[in-house]
C-alpha positions in Angstrom: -18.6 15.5 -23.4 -17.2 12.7 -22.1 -18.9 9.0 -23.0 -19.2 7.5 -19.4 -19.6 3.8 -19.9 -20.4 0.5 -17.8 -24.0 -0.3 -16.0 -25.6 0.4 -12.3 -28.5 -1.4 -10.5 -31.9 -0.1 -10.2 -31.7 3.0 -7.7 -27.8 4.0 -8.0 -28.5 6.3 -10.9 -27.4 9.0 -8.8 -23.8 7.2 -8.7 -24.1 7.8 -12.8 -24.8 11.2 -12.7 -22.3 12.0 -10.2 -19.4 10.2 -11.8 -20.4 12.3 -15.3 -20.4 15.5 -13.3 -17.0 14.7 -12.4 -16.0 15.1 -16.2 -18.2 18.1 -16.9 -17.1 20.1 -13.5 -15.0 18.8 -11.1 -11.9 18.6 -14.0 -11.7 14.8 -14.3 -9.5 13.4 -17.1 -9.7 9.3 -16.6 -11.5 7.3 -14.1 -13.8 4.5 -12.7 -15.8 3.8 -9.9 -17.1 0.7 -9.1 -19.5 -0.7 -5.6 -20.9 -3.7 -4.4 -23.5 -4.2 -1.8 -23.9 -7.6 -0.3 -21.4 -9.2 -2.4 -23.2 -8.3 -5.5 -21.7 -5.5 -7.8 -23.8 -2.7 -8.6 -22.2 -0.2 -10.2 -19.5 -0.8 -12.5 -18.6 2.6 -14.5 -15.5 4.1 -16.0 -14.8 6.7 -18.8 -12.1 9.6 -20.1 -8.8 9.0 -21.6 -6.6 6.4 -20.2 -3.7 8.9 -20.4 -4.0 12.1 -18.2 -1.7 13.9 -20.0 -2.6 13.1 -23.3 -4.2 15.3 -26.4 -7.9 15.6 -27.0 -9.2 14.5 -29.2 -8.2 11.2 -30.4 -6.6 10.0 -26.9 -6.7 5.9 -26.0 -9.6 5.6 -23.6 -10.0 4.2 -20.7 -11.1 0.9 -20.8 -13.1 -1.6 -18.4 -9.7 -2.8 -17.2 -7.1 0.1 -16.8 -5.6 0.7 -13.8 -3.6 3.3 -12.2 -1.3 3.8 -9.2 -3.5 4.1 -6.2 -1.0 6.1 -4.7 -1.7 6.0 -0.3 -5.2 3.8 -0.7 -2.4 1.2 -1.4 -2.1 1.1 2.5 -5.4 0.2 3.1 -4.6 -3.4 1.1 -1.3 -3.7 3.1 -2.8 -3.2 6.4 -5.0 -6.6 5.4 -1.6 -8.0 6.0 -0.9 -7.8 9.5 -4.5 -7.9 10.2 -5.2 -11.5 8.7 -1.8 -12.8 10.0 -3.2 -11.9 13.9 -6.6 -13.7 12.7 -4.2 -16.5 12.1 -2.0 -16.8 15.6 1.3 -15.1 13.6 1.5 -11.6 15.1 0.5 -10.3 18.7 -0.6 -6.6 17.8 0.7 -5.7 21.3 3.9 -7.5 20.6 7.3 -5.3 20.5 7.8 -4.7 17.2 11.2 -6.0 17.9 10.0 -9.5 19.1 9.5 -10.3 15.0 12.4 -7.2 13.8 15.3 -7.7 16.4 17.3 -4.8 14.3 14.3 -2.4 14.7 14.8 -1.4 18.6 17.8 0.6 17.9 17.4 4.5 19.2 14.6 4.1 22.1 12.2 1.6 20.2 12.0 -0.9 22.1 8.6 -0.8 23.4 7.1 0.4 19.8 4.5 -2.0 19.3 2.9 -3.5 16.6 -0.4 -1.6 16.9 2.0 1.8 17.0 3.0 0.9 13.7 -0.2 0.3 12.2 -1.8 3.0 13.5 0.7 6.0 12.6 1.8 6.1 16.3 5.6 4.9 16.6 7.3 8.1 15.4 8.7 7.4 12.2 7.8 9.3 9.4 10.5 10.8 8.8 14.1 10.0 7.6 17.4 12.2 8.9 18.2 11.1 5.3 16.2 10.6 2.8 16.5 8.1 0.5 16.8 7.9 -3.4 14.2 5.9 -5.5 17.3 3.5 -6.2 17.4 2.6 -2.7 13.8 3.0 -1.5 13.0 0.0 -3.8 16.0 -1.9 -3.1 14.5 -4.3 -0.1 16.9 -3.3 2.0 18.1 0.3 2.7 14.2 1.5 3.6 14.0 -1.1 6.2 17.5 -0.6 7.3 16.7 2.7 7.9 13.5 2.6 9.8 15.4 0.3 12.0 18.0 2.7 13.0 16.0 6.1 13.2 15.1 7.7 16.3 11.5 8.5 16.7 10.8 12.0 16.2 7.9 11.8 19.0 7.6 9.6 22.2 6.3 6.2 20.0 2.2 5.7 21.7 1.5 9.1 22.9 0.6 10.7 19.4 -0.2 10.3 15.7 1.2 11.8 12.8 0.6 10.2 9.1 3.3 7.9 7.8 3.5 8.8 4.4 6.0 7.3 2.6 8.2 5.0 5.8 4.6 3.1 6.7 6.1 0.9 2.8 9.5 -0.1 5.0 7.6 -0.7 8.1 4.8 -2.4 7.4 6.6 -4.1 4.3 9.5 -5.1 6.9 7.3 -6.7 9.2 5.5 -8.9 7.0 8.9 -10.6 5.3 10.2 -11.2 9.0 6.9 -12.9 9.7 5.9 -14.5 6.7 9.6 -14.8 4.7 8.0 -13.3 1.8 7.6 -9.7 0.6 4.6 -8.3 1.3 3.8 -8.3 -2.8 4.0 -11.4 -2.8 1.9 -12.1 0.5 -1.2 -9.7 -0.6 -0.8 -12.2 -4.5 -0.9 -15.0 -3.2 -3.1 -14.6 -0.2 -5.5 -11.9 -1.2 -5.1 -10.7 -5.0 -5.0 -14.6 -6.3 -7.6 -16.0 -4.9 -10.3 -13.2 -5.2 -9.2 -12.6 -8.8 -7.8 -9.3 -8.2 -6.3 -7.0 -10.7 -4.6 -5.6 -7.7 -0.6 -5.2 -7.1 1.9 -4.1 -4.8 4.7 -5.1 -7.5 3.5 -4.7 -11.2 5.0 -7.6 -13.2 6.1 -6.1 -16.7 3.3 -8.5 -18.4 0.9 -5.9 -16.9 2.1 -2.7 -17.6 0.4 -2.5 -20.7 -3.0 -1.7 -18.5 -2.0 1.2 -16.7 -2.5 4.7 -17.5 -0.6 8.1 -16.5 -1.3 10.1 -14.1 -0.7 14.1 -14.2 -1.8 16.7 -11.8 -4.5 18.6 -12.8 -6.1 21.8 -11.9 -9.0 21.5 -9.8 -12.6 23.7 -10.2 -13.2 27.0 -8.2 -16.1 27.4 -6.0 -19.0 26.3 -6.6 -18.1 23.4 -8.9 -16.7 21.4 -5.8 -20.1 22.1 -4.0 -19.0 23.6 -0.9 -16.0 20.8 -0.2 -13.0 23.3 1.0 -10.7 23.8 -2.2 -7.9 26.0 0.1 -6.3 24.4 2.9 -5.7 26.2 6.2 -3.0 29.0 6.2 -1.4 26.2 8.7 -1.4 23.3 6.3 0.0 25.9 3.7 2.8 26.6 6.1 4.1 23.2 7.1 4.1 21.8 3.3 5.9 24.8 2.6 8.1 24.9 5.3 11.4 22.0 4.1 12.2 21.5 7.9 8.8 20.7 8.7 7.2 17.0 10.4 4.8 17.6 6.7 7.6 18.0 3.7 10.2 15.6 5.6 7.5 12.4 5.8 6.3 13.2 1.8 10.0 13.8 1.0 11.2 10.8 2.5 12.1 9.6 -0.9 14.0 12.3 -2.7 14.2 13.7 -4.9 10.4 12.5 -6.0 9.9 9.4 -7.5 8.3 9.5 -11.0 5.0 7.7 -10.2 4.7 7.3 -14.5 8.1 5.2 -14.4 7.7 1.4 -14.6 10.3 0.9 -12.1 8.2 2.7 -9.7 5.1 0.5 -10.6 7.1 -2.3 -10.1 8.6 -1.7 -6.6 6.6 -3.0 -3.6 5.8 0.1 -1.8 2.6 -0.8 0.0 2.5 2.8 1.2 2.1 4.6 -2.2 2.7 2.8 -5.1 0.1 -0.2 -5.4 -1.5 -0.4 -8.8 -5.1 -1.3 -8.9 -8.4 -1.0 -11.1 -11.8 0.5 -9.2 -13.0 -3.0 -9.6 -9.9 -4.7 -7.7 -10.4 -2.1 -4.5 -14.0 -2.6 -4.5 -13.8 -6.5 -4.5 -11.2 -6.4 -1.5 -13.0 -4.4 0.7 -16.4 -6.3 -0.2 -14.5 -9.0 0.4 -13.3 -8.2 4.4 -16.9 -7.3 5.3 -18.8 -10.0 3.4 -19.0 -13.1 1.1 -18.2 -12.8 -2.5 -19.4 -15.7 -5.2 -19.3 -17.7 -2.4 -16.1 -17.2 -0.6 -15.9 -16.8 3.2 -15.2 -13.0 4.2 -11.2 -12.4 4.6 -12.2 -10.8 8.3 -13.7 -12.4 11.0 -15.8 -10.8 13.2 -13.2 -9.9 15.9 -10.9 -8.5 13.1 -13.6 -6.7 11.5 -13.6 -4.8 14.6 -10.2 -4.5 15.1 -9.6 -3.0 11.7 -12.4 -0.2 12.8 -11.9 0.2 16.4 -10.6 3.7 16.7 -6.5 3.8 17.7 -5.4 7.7 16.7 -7.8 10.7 16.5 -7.3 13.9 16.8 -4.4 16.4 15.6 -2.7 14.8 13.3 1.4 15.9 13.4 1.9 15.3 9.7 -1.1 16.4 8.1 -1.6 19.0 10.3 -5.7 18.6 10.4 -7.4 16.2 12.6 -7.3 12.8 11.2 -9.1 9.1 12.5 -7.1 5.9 12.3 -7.6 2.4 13.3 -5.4 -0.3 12.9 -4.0 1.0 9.4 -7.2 2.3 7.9 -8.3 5.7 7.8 -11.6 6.1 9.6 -14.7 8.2 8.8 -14.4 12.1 9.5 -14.3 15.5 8.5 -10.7 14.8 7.3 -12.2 12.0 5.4 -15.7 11.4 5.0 -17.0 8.1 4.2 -20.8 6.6 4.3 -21.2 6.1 7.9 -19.3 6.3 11.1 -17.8 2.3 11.1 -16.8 2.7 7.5 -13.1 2.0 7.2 -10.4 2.6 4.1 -8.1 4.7 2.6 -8.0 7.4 0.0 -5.0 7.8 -2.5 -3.3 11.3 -2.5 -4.9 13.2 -5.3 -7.2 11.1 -5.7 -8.3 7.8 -5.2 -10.9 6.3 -2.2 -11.4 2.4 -1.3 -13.1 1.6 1.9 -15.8 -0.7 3.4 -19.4 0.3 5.1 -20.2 -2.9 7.0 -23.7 -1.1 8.5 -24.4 -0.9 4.9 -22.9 -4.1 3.5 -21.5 -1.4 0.7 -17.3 -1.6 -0.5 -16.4 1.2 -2.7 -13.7 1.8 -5.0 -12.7 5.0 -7.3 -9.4 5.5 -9.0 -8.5 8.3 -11.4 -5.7 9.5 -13.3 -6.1 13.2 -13.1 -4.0 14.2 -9.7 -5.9 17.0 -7.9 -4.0 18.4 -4.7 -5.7 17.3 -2.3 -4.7 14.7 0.6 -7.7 13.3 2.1 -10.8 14.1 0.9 -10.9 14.9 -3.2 -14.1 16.2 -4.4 -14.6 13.9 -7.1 -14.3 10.8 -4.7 -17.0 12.8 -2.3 -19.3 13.3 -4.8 -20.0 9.9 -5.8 -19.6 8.9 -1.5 -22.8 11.2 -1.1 -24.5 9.7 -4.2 -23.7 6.3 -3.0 -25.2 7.5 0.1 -28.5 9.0 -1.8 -28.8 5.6 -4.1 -28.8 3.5 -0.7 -31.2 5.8 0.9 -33.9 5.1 -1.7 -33.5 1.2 -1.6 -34.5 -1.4 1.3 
């Protein structure tokens, strides 16, 4: 049995019992889960071992500050980026990319626009050669190469998940804006001021607070409670299938980086390797939709709506399901269900889930150390979602 610690409000119980069902039957090794409603924090939990991989007994726990790579929820953080520097006059979202990137209209991208890019539209998640860790960290080849690849789809007329090129693209656009990296934009714009153990870039001094992840096993039916354990025969295929739109966007950085090696921590890859605690996610997206201790909300209303304005539904040419976008966050819908139809976020590969319920003045945040394969929607993260939804049900 694991020792789930930390405290929730009156009437999110539910969240407590959920998150220690997660240990006894939905294979969880490490986690925490943290939500605030109005600004106020009301459930702040975490238990397991730090180390997914490690020996029980007698493993280091997890602790009220561990943190993990976040893996893809990392992009909903990034996509603040662009967002607050339209709320500020610096980018036009229907701008050519090219107006702030001259190198980036090479091969037919010229009128790839800055929405396109946010919302998995412009054609690029591929490489026609991947690149290796070494030089997917570098600052320079990943955007280099963005820049010169051809779009494998007409950029505006469809979506298709940009797993691992959105770091290059979206990173890339923020330096030509800005002049700095987007690590250092999201710590000095977003991360510093709200006190956020949140980074896209781990400085060494941190490393100390972050635990592994391995992949584990996830329960048969009917441990997951009806949540669909075996993909489609089609998403089988096209992850299994190396020419495929599916393996080429995950395998853009190849061979596979390491995600336990502190180089990897370290790089600024805001599509897949942000390092975060529950706490840090759940404060940021509090913090878009609402005051917190007093600080005006990051979005104003107008960007609020952008940020959950629907841009890309429907089949999805990477992920091969049907997927909901806005402008860089993952929207609520069977591929990915959040508490209510304007919540907006981003779940982590494997694992991990961040987003915001404005309707409900909720932010949520979950990250976990135990890697279950899953893309979208993990069963761990949806069980505490629908006991979030059941504690807010009960309450005024």
């Amino acid at each position: 049995m694991v020792d789930v610690q930390g405290t929730v409000a009156d009437g999110f119980e539910p969240v407590r019992d959920a998150f220690a069902a997660n240990f006894a039957r939905r294979g969880e090794r490490g986690a925490a889960v943290v939500v605030y409603r109005d600004g106020r924090k009301v459930v702040d939990l975490w238990g397991g071992a730090r180390d997914a991989d490690a020996e029980r007994p007698g493993a280091a726990p997890w602790e009220r500050g561990t943190a993990q790579v976040v893996r893809s929820a990392t992009k909903g953080v990034a996509a603040a980026a662009p967002l607050l520097l339209h709320q500020r006059g610096l980018v036009d979202l229907d701008a050519p990319v090219g107006r702030y990137w001259p190198e980036f209209k090479e091969n037919g991208k010229e009128r790839v626009l800055v929405r396109h890019l946010l919302a998995h539209r412009a054609g690029l998640p591929v490489l026609d050669r991947p690149l290796t860790l070494a030089e997917a960290v570098d600052g320079v080849s990943g955007p280099r190469a963005v820049a010169s690849q051809a779009p494998a789809w007409e950029p505006g007329t469809a979506h298709g998940y940009h797993a691992q090129t959105y770091s290059w693209l979206i990173g890339e656009l923020v330096r030509r804006v800005t002049g700095r990296t987007i690590g250092g934009w999201v710590a000095d714009e977003i991360a510093g001021p709200l006190g956020l153990d949140l980074w896209i870039g781990l400085p060494e001094a941190e490393r100390g607070r972050v635990g592994r992840l391995a992949p584990v096993e996830a329960p048969a039916p009917p441990a997951s409670q009806g949540l669909r354990v075996r993909p489609k025969k089609s998403v089988t295929d096209a992850y299994g299938d190396p020419d495929s739109l599916t393996r080429r966007a995950f395998g853009a950085i190849d061979p596979p980086p390491d995600e336990n090696d502190p180089a990897y921590a370290a790089a600024e890859l805001p599509a897949s390797a942000g390092v975060a605690t529950a706490e840090a996610l759940a404060r940021f997206y509090a913090a878009l939709i609402g005051q917190v201790d007093g600080r005006p909300r990051l979005f104003a209303p107008a960007t609020l709506t952008l940020a959950r304005t629907e841009e890309s539904a429907g089949p999805d040419r990477v992920l091969v399901v049907n997927t909901r976008f806005g402008l860089g966050h993952m929207l609520h819908g069977p591929a990915c269900p959040l508490l209510s139809p304007g919540s907006f976020g981003h779940p982590g590969r494997g694992g991990s889930l961040a987003f915001a319920d404005p309707e409900s003045a909720t932010a949520f945040g979950y990250v976990t150390n135990g890697m279950q394969r899953n893309v979208t929607a993990d069963p761990r993260a949806q069980a505490l979602v629908r006991a979030v939804a059941t504690s807010l049900e009960t309450r005024p």
